[in-house]
BAMAR-978619 format. One line per field, with one value per residue (C-alpha): chain; x, z, y; residue in three letters. Coordinates in Angstrom, 3 decimals. Each point is the difference from the previous one (the first is absolute). Last residue first. Layout:
REM BAMAR-978619
chain (A/...) $
east (X/...) $
up (Z/...) $
north (Y/...) $
resn (ALA/...) $
REM end
This chain:
REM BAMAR-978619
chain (A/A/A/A/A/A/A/A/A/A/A/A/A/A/A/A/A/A/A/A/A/A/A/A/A/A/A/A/A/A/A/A/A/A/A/A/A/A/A/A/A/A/A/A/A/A/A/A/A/A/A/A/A/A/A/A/A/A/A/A/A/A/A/A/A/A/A/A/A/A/A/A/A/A/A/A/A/A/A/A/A/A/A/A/A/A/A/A/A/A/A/A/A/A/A/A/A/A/A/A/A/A/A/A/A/A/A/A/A/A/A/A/A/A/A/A/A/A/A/A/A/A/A/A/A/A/A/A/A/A/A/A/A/A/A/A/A/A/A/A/A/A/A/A/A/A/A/A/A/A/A/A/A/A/A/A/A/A/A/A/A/A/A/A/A/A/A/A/A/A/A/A/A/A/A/A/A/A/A/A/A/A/A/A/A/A/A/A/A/A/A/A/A/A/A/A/A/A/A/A/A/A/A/A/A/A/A/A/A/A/A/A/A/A/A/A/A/A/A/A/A/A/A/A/A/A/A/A/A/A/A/A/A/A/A/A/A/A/A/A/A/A/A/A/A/A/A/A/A/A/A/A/A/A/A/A/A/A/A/A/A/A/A/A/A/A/A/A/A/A/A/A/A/A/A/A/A/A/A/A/A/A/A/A/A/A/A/A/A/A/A/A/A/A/A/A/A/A/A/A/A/A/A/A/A/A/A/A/A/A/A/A/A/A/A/A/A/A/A/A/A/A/A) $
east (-4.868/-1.976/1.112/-2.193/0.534/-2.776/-0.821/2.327/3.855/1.696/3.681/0.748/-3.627/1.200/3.519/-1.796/-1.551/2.681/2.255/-2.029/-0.775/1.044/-3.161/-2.325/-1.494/-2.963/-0.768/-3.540/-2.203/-1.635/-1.337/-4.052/-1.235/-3.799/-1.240/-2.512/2.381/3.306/-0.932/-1.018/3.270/1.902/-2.128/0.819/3.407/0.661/-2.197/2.693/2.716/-0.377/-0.523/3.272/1.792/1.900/3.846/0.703/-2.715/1.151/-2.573/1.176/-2.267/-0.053/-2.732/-1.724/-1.314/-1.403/1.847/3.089/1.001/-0.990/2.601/2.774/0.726/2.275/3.135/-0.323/3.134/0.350/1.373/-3.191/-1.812/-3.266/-3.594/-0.607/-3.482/-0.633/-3.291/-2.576/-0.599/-1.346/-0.060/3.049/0.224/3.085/2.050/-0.082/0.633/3.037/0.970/-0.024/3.580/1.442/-3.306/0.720/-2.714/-2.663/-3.331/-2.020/-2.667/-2.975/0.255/-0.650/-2.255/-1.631/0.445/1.909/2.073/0.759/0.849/2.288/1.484/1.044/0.977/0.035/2.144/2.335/-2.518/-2.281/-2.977/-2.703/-3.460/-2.186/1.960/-0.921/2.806/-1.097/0.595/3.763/0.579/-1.548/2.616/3.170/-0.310/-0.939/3.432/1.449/-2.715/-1.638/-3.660/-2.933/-2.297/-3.452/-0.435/-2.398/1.940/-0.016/1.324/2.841/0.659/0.158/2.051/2.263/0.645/1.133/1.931/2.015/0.410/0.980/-2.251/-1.447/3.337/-1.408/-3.196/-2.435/-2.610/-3.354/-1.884/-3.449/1.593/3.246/1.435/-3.386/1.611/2.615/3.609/0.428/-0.015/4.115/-0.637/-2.180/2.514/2.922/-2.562/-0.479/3.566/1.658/-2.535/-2.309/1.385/1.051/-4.103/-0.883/1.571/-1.201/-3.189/-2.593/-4.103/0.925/1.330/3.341/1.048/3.026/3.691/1.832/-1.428/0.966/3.859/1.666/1.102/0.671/-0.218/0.630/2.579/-0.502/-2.001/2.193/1.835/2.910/-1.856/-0.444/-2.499/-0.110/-3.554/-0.965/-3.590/-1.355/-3.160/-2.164/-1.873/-0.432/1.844/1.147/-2.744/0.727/-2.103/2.281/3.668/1.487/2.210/1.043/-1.915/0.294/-0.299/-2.159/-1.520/2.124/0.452/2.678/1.676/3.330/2.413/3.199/1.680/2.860/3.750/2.089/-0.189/-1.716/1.318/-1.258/0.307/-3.681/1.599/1.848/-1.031/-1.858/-2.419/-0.087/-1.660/-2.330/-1.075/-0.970/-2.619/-0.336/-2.985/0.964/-2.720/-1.168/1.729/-0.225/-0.403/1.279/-1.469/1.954/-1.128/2.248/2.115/-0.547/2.292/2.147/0.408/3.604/1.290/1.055/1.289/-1.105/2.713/-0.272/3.298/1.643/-2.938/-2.109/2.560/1.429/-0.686/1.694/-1.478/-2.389/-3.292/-2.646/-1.108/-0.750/-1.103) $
up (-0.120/-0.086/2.455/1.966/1.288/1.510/-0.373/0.684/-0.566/3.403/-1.763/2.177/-1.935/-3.446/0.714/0.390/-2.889/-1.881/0.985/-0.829/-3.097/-1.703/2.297/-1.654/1.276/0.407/1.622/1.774/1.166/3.634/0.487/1.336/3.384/0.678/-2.676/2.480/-0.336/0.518/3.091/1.161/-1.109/1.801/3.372/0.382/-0.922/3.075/2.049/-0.967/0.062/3.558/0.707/-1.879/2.132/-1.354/0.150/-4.099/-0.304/1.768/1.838/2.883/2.403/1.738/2.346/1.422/3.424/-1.396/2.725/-0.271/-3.881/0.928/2.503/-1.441/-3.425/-1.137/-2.221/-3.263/-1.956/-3.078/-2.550/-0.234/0.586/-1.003/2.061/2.709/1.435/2.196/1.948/2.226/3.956/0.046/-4.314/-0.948/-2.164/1.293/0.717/-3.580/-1.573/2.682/-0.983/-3.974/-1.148/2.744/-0.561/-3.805/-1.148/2.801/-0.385/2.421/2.303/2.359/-2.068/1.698/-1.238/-3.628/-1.683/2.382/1.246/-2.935/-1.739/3.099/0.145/-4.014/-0.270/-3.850/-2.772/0.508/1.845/-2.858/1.875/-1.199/1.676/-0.282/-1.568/-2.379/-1.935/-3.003/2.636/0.664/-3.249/-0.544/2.417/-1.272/-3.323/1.654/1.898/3.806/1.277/3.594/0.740/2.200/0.286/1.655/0.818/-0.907/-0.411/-3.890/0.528/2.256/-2.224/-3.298/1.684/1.320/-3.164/-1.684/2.817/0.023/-3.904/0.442/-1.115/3.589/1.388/3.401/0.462/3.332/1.108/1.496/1.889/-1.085/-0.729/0.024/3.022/-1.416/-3.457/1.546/0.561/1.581/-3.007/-0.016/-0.750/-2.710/-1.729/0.423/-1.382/-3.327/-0.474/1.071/-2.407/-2.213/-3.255/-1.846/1.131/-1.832/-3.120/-0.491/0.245/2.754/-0.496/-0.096/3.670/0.583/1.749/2.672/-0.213/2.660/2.733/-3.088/0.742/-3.377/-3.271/-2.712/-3.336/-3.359/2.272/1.712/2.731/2.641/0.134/2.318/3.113/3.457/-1.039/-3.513/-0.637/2.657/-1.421/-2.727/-2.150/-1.735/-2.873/0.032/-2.768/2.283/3.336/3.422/2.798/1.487/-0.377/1.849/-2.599/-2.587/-2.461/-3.086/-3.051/1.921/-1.890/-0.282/2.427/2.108/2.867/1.913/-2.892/-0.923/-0.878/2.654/-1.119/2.127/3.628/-0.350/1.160/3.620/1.361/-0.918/-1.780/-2.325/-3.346/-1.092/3.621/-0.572/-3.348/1.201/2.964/-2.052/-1.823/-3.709/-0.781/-2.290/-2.732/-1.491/1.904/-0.236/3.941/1.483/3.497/3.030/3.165/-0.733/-2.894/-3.208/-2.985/-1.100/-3.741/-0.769/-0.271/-3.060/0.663/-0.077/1.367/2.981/2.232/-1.679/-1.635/2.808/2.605/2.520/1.864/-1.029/-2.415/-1.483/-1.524/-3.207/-0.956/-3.827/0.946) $
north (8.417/3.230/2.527/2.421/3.233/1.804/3.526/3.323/-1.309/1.219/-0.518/-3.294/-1.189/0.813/-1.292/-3.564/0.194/1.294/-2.841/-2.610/1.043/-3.470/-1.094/2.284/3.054/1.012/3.766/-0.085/2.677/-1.627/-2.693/-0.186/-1.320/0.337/-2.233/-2.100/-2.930/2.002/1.177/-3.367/-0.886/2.677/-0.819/-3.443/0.507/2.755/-3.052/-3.030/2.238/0.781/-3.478/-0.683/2.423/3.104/0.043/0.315/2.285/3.192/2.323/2.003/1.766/3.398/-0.010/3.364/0.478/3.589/1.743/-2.231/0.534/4.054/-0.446/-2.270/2.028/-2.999/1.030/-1.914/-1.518/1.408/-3.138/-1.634/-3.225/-0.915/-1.373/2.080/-0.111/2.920/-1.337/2.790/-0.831/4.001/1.083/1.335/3.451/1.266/-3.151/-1.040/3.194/0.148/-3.365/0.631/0.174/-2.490/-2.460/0.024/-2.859/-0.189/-1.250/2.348/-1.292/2.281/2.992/3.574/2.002/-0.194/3.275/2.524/-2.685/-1.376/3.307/1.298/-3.295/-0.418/4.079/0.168/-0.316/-2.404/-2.138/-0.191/-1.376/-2.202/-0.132/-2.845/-2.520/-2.014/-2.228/2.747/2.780/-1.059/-0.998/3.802/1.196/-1.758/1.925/3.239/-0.622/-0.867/-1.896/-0.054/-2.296/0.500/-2.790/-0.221/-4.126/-2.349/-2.862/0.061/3.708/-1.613/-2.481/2.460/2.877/-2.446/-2.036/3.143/0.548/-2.748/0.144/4.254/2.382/0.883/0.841/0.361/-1.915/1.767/-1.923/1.252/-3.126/-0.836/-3.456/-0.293/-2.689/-1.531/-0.270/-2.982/0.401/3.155/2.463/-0.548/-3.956/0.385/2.550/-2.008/-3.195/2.340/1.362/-3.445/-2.346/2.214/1.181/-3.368/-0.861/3.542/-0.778/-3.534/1.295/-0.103/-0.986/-3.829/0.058/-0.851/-2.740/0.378/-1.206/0.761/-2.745/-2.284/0.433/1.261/-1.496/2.583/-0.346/2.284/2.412/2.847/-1.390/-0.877/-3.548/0.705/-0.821/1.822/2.430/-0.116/-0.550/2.798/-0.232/-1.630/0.186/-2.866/-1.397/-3.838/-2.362/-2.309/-0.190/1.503/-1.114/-2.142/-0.606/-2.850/-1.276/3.038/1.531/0.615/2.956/2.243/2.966/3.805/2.949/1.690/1.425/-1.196/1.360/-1.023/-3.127/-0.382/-2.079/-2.018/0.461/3.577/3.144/1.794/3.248/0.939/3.160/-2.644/1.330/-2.971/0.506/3.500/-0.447/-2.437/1.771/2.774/-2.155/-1.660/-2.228/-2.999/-1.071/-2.667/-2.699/-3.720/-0.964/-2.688/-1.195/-0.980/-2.012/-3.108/1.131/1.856/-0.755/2.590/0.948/-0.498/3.636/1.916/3.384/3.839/2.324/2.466/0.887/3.064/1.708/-0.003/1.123/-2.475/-3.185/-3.214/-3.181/1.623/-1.433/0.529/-3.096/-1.858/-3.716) $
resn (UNK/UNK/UNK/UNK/UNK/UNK/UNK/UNK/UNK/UNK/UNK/UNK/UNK/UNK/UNK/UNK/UNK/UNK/UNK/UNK/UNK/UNK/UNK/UNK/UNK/UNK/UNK/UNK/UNK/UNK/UNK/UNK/UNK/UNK/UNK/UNK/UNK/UNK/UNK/UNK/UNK/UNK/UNK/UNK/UNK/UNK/UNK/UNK/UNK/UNK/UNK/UNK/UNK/UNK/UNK/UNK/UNK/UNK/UNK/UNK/UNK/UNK/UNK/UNK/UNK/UNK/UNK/UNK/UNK/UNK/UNK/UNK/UNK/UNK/UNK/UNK/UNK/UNK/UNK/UNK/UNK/UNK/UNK/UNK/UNK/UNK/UNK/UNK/UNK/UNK/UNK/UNK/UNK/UNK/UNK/UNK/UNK/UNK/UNK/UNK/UNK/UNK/UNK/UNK/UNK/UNK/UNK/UNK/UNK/UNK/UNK/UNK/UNK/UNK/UNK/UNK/UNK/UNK/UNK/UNK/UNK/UNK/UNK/UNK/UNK/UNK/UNK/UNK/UNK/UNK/UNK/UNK/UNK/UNK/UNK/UNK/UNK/UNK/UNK/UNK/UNK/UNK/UNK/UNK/UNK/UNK/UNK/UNK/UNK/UNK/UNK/UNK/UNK/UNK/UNK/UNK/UNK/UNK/UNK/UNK/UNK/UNK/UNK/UNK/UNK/UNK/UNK/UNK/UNK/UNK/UNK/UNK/UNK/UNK/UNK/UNK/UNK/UNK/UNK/UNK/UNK/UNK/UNK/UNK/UNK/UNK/UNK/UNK/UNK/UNK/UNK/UNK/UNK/UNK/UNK/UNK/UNK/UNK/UNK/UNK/UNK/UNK/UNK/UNK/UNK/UNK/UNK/UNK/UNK/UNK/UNK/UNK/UNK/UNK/UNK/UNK/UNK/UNK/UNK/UNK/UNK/UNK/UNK/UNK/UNK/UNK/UNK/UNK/UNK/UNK/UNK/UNK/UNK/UNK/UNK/UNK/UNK/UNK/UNK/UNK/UNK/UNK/UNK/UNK/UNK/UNK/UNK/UNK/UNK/UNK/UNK/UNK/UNK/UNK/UNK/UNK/UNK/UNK/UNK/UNK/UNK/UNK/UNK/UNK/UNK/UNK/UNK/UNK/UNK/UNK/UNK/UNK/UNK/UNK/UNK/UNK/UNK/UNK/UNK/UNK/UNK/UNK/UNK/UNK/UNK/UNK/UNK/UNK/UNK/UNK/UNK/UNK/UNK/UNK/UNK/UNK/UNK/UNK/UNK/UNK/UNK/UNK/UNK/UNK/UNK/UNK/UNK/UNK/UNK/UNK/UNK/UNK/UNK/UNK/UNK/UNK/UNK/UNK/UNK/UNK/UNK/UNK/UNK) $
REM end
């Protein structure tokens, strides 16, 4: 099968090359999956360029998120069937078979049906962006609903997902962007009030148009803290979900008068109970339409390196690449 891999961590161009692997055969508890199309996150990208602080044994295909039909399936696999539509999540978590390549072979608990109503396109788009977002609105849409929530970055594939779980919750949602462009994604995902934060005063505008917000999905906690602290909600959620160079300084007394919690959301470390209800409410999103993807850039697998590049650069949309 035609894979991308590298064999060290490093820039794009220095470390990517497409090979030909022996297809992999799934073992007990795996599934193989023919894929359609490979989702491309941040994590990926910093991951291949060694800011995870860790190489591969031998060689890594990219890319934890994804989409395609089951090819076979490993002893003591239920409820799976070859030739069945699914999604994938953290596919190359812990094995060097990601999902830039023609096959992968991944534990079934990763591999989830999708409904007949989604694309291809939007299952490659869901996995860490969609479940990251699931997991900062509390876990469930009754953590959400009637509750005000407040997305920052808006545009972005976590908070894309946000906006649309939380308003298929029943939540008000407030969402930041940096552009026009970014602010009708923003609107088209459905948010109730979109805020150009480089334009306007974010807290002064939320506060004087909805109050204070009871959860915000956090993607810059050192930029935004003190927009975060000011418009807090009493016993209100700051769900932080990326890393960043600026570290934040913690305003501890308005954090402390509204009994505030600043939690951290990373998907490797997340429990498979958790998963089981933060993928319990993405597909039933999914099967009422609720979830959409966002623009998308193809690429194909000899443009492995721009497609990865793309997303290190801040490419707007969703990057997918087409084994």
């Amino acid at each position: 099968m035609r894979a991308a891999i590298y064999r060290t961590t490093g820039p794009a161009r220095d470390v990517l090359e497409v090979v030909e692997l022996d297809v992999p055969a799934p073992r007990w508890g795996e599934v193989r999956v023919a894929i359609s199309a490979s989702g491309v996150n941040p994590t990926d990208w910093k991951a291949r360029a060694g800011l995870t602080g860790r190489a591969p044994d031998d060689f890594q295909v990219p890319h934890h998120d994804g989409a395609g039909r089951v090819d076979a399936i490993g002893p003591g696999v239920t409820g799976l069937a070859v030739g069945q539509r699914v999604w994938l999540y953290l596919a190359a978590a812990e094995n060097p078979y990601g999902t830039a390549a023609e096959f992968v072979v991944v534990p079934a608990d990763k591999v989830v049906p999708l409904a007949d109503n989604a694309s291809d396109e939007l299952g490659a788009c869901l996995g860490v962006p969609a479940l990251t977002a699931a997991y900062c609105l509390g876990g469930d849409p009754s953590a959400v609903r009637g509750r005000t929530v407040l997305v920052a970055g808006g545009a972005g594939a976590v908070g894309h997902f946000a906006i649309e779980l939380a308003k298929h919750a029943g939540a008000r949602v407030i969402t930041t962007v940096s552009s026009p462009e970014k602010g009708e994604l923003a609107r088209a995902a459905g948010a109730d009030l979109v805020l150009n934060y480089r334009e306007e005063n974010v807290a002064k505008r939320i506060l004087e148009s909805v109050g204070r917000v009871d959860r915000i999905v956090e993607v810059a906690l050192g930029a935004n803290i003190e927009t975060d602290a000011a418009v807090l909600a009493p016993n209100a959620t700051i769900a932080v979900y990326a890393g960043e160079s600026e570290q934040p300084r913690i305003p501890i007394l308005p954090l402390a008068v509204a009994n505030a919690t600043i939690q951290f959301a990373l998907m490797y470390t997340v429990s498979p109970d958790d998963f089981k209800r933060l993928l319990s409410w993405v597909n039933a999103a999914i099967e009422v339409n609720a979830l959409s993807a966002l623009p998308i850039s193809d690429y194909g697998l000899d443009d492995i390196v721009a497609a990865q590049e793309a997303v290190e650069n801040g490419a707007v949309g969703k990057v997918l690449v087409r084994p």
